[in-house]
Each structure stands twice: as C-alpha cells, then as structure tokens.
C-alpha positions in Angstrom: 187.7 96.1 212.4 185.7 93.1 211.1 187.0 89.9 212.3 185.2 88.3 209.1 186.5 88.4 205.5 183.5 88.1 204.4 183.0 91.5 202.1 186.5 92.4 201.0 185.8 92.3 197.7 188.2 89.9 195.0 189.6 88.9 198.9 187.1 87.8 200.2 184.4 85.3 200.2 181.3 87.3 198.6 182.2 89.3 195.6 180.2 92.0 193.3 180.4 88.6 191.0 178.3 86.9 193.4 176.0 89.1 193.4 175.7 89.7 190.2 175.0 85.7 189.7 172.2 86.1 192.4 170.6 88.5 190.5 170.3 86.7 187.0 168.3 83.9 188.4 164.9 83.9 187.9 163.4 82.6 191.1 160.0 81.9 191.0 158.9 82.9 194.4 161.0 84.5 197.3 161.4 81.3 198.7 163.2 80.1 195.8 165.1 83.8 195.5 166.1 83.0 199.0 167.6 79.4 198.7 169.7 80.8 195.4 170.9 83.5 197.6 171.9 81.1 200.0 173.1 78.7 197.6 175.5 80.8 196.7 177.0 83.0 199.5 176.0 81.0 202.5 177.5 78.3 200.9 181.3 79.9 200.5 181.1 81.3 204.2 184.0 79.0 205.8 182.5 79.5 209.6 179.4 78.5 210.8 178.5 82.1 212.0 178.8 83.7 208.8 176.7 80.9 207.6 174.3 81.7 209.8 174.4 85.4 209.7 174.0 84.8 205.9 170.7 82.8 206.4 168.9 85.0 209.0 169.7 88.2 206.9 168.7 86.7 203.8 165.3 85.6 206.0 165.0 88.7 207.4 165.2 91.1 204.7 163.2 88.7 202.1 161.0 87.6 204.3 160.8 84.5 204.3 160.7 81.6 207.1 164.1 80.3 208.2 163.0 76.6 207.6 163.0 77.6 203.6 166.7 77.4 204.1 167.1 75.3 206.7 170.7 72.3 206.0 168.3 69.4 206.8 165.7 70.3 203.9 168.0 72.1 201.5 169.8 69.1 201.4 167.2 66.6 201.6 166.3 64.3 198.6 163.3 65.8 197.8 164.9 69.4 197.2 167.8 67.6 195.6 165.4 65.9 193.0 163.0 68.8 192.6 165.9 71.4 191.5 167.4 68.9 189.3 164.4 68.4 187.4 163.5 71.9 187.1 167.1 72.4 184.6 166.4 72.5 181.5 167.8 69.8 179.3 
C-alpha cells in the first residue's frame, strides 16, 4: 500500500496530463528536459520526500547532475531571468 498519492491518476498529484505536458516541451538539452520535468511534477508533490524522490529519479534516469535542479538555483535570479527571456513574445 503506497502511503503516497502521488500516481493515482485524476486523484492524485501526477496525472497522464502531466505527462503529456512534459512531453510537448522542446527542451533543448537534458538539463533543460530535466528542470521542465521537475517544474512540473516535483513542483505539485505536497511533501518534501516526494519532492525529492521526484528530483533524484528524474537525475537518475536522465542523467543529469542533481545541482541542475537543485531549489537554490532553480529559483535563483539568473534562472528566473534566463527562462523568461527565452518565451517568445
């Protein structure tokens, strides 16, 4: 019995829709295919540990360092400024 409600599905906090978001970005690189993956289910995970277990597993299987998606540079100025200038106007 999972004590997470992570994957139920319409339940719970990552859905097929999710998913399905990830995978009409068009990262760039894997680091950037990693932060949109984290963006947007590490970012609905409401405890810490599923946060986390979201970040290694997306580190793991893309293979890509941990301080890619680490909070103090995802949310740092310079990412801020750099993925606001990179949407199209």
């Amino acid at each position: 019995r999972q004590s997470s409600r992570m994957f139920l599905g319409a339940e719970g906090f990552v859905t097929a829709r999710d998913l399905f978001r990830w995978g009409e970005r068009s990262p760039r690189s894997r680091e950037e295919l990693a932060f949109h993956g984290f963006c947007l289910l590490g970012e609905r995970a409401r405890l810490a540990e599923e946060r986390e277990l979201i970040r290694r597993t997306i580190c793991e299987i893309l293979k890509v360092d941990a301080s890619e998606l680490d909070d103090e540079r995802i949310y740092s100025i310079d990412m801020v400024t750099e993925k606001l200038s990179s949407i199209p106007t």
